[in-house]
N, CA and C atoms as a LAMMPS dump frame, in Angstrom:
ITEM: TIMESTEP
0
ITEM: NUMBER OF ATOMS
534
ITEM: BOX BOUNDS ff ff ff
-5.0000000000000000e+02 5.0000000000000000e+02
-5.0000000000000000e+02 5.0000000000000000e+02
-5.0000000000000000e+02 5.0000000000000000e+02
ITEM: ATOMS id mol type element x y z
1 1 1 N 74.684 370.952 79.336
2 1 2 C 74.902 370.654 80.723
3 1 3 C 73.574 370.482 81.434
4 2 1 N 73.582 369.767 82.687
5 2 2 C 72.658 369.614 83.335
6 2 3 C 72.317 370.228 84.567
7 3 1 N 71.183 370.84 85.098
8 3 2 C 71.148 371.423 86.098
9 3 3 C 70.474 370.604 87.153
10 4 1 N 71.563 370.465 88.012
11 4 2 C 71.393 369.37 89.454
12 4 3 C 71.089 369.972 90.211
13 5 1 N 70.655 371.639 90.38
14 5 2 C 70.115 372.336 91.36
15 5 3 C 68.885 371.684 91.874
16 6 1 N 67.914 371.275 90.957
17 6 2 C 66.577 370.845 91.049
18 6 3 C 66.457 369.594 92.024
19 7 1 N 67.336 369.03 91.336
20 7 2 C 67.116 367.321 92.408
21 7 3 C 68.111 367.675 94.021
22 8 1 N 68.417 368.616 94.343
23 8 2 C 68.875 369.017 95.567
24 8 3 C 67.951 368.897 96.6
25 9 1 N 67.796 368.334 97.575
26 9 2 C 66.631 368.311 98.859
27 9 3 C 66.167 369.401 98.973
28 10 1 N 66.631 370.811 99.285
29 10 2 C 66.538 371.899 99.626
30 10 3 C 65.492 372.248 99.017
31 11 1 N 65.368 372.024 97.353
32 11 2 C 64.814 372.836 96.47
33 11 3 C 63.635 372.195 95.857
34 12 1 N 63.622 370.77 96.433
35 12 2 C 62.57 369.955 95.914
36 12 3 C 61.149 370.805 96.444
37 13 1 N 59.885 370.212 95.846
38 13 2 C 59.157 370.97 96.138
39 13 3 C 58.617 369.934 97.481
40 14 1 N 57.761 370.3 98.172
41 14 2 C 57.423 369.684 99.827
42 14 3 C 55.749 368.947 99.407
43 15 1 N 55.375 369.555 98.475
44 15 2 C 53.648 369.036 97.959
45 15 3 C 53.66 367.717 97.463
46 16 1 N 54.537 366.722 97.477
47 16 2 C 54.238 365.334 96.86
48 16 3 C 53.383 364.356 97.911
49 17 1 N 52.606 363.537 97.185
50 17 2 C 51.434 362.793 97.53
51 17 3 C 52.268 361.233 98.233
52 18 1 N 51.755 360.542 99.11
53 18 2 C 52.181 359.606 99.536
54 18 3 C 52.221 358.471 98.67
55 19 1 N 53.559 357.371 98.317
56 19 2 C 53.754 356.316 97.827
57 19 3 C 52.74 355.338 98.245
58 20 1 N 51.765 354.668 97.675
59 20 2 C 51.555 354.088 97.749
60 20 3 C 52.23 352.144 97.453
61 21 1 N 53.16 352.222 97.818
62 21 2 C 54.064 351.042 97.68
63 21 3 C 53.912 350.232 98.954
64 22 1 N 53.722 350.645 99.871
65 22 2 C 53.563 349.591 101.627
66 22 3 C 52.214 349.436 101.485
67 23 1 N 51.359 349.794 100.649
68 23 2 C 49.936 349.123 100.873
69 23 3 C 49.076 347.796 100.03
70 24 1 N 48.78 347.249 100.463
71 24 2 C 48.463 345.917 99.994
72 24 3 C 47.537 345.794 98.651
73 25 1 N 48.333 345.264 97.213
74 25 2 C 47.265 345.785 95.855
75 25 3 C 46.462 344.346 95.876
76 26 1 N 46.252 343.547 97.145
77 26 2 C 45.206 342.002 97.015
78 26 3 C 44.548 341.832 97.736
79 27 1 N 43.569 341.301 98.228
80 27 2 C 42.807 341.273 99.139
81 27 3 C 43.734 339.822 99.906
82 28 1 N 43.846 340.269 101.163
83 28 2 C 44.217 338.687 102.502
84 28 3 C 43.573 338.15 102.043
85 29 1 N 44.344 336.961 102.221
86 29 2 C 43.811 335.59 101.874
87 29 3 C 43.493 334.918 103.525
88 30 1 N 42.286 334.662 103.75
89 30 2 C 41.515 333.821 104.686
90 30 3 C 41.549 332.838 105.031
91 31 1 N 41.771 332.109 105.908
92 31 2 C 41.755 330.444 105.525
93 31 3 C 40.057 330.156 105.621
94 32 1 N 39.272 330.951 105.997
95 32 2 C 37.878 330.039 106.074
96 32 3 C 36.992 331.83 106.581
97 33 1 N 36.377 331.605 105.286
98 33 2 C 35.503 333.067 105.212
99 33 3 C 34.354 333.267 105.701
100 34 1 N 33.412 333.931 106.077
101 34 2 C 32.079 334.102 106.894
102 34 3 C 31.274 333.692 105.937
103 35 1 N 31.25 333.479 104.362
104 35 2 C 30.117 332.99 103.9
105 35 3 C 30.32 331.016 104.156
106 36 1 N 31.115 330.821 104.139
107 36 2 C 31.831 329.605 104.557
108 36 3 C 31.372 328.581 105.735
109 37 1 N 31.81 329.902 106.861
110 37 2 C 31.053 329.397 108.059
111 37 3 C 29.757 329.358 108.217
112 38 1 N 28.884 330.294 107.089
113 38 2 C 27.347 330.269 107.362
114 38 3 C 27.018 328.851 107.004
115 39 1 N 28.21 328.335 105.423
116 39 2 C 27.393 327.131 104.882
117 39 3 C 27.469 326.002 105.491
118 40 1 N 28.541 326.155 106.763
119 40 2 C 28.938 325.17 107.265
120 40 3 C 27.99 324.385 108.164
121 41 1 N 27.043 325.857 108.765
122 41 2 C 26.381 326.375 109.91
123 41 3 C 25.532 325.546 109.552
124 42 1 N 24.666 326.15 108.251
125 42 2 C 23.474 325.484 107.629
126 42 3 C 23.652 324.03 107.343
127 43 1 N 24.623 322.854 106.672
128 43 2 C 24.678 322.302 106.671
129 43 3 C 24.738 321.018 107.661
130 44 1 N 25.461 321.278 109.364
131 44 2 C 24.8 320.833 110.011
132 44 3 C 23.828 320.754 110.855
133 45 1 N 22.797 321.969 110.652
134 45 2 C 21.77 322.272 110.929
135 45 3 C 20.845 321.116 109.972
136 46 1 N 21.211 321.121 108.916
137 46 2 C 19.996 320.26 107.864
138 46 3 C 20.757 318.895 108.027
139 47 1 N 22.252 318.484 108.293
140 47 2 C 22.482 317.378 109.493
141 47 3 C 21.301 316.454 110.325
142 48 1 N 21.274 317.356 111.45
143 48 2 C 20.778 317.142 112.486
144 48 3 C 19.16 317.206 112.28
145 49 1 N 18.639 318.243 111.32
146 49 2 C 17.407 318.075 111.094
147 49 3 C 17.078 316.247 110.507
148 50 1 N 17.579 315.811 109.169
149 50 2 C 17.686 314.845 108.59
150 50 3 C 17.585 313.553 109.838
151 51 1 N 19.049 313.352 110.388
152 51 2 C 18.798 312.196 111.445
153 51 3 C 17.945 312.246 112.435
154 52 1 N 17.352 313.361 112.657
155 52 2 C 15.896 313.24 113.95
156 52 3 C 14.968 312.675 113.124
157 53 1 N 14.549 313.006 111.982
158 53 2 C 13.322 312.432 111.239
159 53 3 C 13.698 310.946 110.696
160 54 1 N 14.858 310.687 110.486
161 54 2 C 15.578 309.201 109.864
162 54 3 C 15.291 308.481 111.13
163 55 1 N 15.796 308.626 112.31
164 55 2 C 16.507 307.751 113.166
165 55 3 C 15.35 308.237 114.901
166 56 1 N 14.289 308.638 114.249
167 56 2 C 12.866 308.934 115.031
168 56 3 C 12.912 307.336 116.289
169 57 1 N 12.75 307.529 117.012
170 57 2 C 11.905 306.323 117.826
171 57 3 C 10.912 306.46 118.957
172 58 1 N 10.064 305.782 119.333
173 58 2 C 9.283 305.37 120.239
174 58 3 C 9.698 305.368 121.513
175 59 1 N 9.714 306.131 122.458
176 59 2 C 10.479 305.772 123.716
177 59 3 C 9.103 305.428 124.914
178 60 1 N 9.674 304.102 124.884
179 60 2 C 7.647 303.599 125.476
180 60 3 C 8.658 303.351 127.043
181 61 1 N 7.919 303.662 128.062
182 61 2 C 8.125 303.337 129.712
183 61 3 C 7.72 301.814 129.963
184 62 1 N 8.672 301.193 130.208
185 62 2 C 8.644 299.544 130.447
186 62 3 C 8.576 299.588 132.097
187 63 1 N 7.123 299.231 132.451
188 63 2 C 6.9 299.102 133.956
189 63 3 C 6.159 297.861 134.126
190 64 1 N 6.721 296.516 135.183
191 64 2 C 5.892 295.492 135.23
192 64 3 C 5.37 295.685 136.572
193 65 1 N 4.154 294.931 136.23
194 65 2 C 2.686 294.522 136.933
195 65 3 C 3.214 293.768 138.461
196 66 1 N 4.372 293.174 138.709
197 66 2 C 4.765 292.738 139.547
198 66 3 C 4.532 293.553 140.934
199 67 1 N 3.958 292.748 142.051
200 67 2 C 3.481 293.46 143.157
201 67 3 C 4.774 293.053 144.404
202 68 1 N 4.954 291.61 144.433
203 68 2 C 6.131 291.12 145.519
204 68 3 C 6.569 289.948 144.392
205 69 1 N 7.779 290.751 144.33
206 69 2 C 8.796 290.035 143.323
207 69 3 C 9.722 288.41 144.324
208 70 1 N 9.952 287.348 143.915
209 70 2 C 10.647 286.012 144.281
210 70 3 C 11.836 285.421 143.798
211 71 1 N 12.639 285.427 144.558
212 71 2 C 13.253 284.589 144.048
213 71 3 C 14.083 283.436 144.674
214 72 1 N 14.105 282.694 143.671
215 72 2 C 13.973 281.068 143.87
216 72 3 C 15.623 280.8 143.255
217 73 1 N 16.474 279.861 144.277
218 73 2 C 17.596 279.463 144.045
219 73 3 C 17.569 278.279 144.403
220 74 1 N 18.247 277.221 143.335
221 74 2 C 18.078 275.868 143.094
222 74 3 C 19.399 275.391 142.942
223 75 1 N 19.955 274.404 144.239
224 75 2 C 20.875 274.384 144.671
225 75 3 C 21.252 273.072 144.021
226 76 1 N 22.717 272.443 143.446
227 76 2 C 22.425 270.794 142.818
228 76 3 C 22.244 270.009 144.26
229 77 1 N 22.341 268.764 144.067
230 77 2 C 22.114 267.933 145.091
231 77 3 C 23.372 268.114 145.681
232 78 1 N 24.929 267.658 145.542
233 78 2 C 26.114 267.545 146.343
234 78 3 C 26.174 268.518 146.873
235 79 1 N 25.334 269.788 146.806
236 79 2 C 25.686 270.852 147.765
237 79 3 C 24.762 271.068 148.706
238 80 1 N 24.281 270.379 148.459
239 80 2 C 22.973 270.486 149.782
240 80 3 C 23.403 269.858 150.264
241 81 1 N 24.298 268.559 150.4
242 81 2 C 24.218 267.764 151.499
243 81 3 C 26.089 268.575 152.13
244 82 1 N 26.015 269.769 152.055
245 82 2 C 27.571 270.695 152.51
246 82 3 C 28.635 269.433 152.218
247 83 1 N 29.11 269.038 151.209
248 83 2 C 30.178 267.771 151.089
249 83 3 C 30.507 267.972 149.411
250 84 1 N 31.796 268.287 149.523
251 84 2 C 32.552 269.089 148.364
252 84 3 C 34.108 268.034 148.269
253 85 1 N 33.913 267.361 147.09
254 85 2 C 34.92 266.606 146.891
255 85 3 C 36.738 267.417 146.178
256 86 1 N 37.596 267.393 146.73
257 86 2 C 38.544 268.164 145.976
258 86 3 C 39.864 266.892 146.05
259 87 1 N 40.331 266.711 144.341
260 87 2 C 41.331 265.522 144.382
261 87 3 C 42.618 266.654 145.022
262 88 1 N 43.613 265.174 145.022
263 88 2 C 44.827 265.792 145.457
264 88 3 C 45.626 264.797 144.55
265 89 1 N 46.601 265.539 143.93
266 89 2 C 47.363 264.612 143.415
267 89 3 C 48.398 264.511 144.073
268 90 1 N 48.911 264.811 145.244
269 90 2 C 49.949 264.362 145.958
270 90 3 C 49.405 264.936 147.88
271 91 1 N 50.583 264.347 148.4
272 91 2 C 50.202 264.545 149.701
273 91 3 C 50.519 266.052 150.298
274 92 1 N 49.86 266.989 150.923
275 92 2 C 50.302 267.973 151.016
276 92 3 C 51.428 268.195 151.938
277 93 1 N 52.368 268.556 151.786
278 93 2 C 53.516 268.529 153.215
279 93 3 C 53.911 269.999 153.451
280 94 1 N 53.71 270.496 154.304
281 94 2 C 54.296 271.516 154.635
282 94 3 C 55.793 272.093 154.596
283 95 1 N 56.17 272.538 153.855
284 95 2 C 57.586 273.082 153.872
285 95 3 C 57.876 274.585 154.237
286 96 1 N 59.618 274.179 154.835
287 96 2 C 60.161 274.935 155.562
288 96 3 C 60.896 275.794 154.24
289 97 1 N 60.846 276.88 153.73
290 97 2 C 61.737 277.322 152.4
291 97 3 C 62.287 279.012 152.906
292 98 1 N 63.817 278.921 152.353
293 98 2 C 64.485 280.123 152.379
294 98 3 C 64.988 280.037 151.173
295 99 1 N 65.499 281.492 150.497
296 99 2 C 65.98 281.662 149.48
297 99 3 C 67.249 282.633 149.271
298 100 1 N 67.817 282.124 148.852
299 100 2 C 69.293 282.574 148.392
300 100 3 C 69.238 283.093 147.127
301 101 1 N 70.242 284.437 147.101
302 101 2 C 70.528 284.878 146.141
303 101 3 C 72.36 284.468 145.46
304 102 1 N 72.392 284.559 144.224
305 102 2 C 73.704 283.942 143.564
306 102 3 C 73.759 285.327 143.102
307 103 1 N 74.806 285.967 143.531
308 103 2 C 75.283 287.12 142.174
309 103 3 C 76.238 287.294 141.627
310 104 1 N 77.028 286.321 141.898
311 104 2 C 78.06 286.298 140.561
312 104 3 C 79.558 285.035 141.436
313 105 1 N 80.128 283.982 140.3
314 105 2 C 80.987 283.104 140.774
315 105 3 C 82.315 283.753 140.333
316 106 1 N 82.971 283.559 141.102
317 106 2 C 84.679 283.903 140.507
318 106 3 C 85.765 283.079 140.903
319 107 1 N 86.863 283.003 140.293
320 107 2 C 87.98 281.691 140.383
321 107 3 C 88.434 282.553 141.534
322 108 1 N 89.046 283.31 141.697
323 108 2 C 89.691 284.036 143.208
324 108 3 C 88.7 284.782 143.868
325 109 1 N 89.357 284.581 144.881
326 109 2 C 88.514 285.079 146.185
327 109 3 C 89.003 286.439 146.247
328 110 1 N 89.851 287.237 145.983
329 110 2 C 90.52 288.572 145.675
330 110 3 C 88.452 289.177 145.009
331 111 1 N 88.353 288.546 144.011
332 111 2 C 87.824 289.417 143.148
333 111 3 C 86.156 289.431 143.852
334 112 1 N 85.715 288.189 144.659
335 112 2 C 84.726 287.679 145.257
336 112 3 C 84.575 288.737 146.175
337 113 1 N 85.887 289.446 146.712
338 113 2 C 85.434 290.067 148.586
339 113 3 C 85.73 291.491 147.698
340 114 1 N 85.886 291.821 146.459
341 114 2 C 85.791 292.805 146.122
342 114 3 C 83.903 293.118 145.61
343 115 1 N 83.209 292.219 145.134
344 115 2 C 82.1 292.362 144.729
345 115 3 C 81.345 291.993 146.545
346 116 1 N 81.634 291.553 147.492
347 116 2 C 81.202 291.344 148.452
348 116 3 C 81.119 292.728 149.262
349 117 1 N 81.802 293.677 148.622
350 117 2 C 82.067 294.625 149.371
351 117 3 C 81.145 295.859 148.834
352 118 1 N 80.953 295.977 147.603
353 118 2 C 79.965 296.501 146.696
354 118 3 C 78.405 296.261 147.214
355 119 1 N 78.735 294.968 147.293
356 119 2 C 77.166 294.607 147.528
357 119 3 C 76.769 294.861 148.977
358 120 1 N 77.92 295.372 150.302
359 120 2 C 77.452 295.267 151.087
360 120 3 C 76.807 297.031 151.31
361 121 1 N 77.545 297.895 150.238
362 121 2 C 77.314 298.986 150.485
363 121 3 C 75.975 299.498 149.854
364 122 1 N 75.068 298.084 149.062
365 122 2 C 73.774 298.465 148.831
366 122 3 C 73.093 298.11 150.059
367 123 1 N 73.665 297.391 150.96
368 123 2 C 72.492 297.105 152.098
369 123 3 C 72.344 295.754 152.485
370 124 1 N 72.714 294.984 151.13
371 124 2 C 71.874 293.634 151.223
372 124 3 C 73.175 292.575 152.083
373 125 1 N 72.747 291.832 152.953
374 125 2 C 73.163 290.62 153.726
375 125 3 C 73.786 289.548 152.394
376 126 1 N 75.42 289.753 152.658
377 126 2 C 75.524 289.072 151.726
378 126 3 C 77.19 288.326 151.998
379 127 1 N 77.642 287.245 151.623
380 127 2 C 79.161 286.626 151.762
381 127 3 C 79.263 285.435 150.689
382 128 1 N 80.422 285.187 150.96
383 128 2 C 81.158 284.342 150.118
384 128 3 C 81.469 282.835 150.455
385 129 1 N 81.389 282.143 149.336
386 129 2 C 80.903 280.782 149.778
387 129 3 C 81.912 279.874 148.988
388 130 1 N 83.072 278.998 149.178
389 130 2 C 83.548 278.257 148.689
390 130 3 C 83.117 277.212 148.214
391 131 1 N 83.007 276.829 147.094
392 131 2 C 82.288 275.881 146.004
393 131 3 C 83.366 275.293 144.993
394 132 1 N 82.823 274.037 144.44
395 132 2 C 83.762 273.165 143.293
396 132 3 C 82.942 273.274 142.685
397 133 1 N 83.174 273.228 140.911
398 133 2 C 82.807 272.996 139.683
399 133 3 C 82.764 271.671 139.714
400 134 1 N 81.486 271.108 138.983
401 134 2 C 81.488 269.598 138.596
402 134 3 C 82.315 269.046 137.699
403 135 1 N 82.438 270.307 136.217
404 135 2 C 83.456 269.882 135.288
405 135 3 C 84.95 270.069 135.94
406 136 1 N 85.381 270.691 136.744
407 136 2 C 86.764 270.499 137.366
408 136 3 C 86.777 270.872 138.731
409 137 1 N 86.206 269.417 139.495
410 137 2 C 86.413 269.565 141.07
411 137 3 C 87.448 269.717 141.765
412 138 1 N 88.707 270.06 141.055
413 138 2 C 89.768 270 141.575
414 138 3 C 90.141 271.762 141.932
415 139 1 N 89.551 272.456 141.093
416 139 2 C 89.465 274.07 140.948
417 139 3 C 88.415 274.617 141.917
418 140 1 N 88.344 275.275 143.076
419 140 2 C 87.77 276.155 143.438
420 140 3 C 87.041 277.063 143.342
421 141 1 N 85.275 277.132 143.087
422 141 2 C 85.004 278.843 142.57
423 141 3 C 84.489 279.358 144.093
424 142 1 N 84.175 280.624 144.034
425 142 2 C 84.068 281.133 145.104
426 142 3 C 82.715 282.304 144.785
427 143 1 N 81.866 281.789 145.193
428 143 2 C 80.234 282.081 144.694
429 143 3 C 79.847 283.608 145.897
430 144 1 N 79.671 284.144 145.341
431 144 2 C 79.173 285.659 145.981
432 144 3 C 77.457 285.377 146.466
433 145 1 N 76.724 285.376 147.43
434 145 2 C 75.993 285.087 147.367
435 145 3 C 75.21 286.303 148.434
436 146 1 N 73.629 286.622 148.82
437 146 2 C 73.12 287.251 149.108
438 146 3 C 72.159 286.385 149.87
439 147 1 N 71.746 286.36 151.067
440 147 2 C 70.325 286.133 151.757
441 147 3 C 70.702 285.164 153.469
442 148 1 N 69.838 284.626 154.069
443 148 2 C 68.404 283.669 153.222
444 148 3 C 67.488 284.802 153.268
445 149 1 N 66.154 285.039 152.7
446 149 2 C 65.005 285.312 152.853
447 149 3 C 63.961 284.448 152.584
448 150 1 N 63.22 285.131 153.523
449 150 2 C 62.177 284.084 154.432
450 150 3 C 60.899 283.582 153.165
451 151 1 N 60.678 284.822 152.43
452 151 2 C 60.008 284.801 151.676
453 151 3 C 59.942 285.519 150.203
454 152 1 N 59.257 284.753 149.401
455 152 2 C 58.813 285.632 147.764
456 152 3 C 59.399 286.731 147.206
457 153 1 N 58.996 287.871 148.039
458 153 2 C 58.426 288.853 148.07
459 153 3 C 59.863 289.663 148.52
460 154 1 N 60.843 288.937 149.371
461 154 2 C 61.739 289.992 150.215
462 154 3 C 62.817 289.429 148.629
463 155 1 N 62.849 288.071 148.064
464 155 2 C 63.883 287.921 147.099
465 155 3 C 63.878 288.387 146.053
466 156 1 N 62.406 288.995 145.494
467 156 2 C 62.259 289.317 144.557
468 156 3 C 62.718 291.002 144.822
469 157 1 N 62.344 291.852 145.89
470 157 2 C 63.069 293.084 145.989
471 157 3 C 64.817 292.87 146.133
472 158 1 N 65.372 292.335 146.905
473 158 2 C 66.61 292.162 146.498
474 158 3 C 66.939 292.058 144.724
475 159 1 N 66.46 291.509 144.414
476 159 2 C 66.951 291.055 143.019
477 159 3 C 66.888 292.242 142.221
478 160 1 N 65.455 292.587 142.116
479 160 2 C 65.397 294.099 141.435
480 160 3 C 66.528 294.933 141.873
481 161 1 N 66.77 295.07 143.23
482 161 2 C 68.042 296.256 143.458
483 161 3 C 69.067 295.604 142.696
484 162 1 N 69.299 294.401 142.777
485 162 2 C 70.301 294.013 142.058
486 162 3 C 70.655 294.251 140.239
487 163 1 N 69.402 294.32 140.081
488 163 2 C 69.251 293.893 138.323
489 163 3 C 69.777 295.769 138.031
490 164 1 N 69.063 296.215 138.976
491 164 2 C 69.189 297.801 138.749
492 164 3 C 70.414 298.514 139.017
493 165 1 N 71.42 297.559 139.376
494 165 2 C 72.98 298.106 139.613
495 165 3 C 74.01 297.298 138.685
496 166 1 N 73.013 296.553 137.736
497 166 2 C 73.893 296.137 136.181
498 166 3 C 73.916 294.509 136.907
499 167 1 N 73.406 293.663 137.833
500 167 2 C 73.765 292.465 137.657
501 167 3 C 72.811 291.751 137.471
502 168 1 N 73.239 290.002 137.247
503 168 2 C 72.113 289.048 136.619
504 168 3 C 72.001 288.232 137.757
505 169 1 N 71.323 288.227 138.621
506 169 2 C 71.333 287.461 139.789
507 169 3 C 70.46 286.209 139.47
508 170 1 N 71.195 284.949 140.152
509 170 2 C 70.265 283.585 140.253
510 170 3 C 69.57 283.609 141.438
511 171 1 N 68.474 282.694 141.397
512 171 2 C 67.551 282.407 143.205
513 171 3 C 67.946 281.174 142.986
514 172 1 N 68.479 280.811 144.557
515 172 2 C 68.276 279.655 145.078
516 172 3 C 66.893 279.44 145.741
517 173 1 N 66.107 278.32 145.733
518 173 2 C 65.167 277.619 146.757
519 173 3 C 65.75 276.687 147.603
520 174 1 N 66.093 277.143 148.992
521 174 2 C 66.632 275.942 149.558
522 174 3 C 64.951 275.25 150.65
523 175 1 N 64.67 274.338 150.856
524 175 2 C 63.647 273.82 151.491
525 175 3 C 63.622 272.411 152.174
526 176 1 N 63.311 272.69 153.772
527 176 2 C 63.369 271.173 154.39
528 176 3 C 61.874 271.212 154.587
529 177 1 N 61.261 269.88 154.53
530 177 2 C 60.153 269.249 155.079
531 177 3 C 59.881 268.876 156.3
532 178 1 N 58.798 269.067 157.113
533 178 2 C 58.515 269.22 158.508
534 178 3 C 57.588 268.11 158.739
């Protein structure tokens, strides 16, 4: 038989030495060690030594002798006499131009004063315009349209708001001569 008195907690003896099992039997591994960094140190030290003696130069002070400096501008002849020729290939006429926006055609007018109504709640000046198709002038479309603006600049912001609420808007140029 065996006597299990011994391995009882009670009776164990209290003098045992600490496990060494949680302590590390390798040395850490480093990613980049102090003899490492010295060689690194040294190496661009003898770097920098190397390209000062390679790449040495002369740095000489460039100062001219000049006491009252001149200068002289030499004009061609057609401009001396102030007379500057510019062609024209056509006559210039002044025009009167507004621009219209197209944002979308539809066969009923139901569906026209429904997008007329959309568009009025972005802001923009806009109605509906009864129009014929060339391929069937006998049919009615009914063109949603936006403007006039006076200029560039005001059609091209319309349009962006437009492009930015999902549609493909056309520009009209409408223009009379004065």
């Amino acid at each position: 038989m065996k006597d299990f008195a011994k391995t009882h907690p009670i009776n164990k003896s209290k003098n045992k030495r600490v496990k060494t099992s949680l302590r590390a039997k390798r040395e850490l591994n480093q990613p980049l060690k102090i003899k490492h960094l010295f060689a690194i140190a040294a190496m661009s030290a003898l770097l920098l030594f190397i390209s000062n003696i390679i790449l040495q130069t002369d740095v000489v002070s460039i100062r001219g002798d000049v006491s009252s400096p001149t200068v002289e501008i030499l004009y061609p002849i057609e401009l001396a006499t102030d007379t500057v020729l510019i062609e024209l290939e056509g006559i210039v006429v002044e025009e009167n131009c507004e621009y219209l926006i197209q944002i979308e055609s539809y066969g009923k007018r139901i569906y026209a004063q429904e997008q007329l109504s959309s568009l009025l709640s972005l802001g923009l000046e806009s109605y509906v315009e009864k129009t014929f198709s060339s391929k069937q002038p006998d049919r009615p479309l009914f063109r949603v349209m936006s403007g006039p603006y006076l200029n560039k600049s005001q059609v091209n912001n319309a349009r962006e708001l437009l492009m930015k609420n999902g549609k493909q808007p056309l520009i009209y140029k409408k223009c009379t001569t004065v």
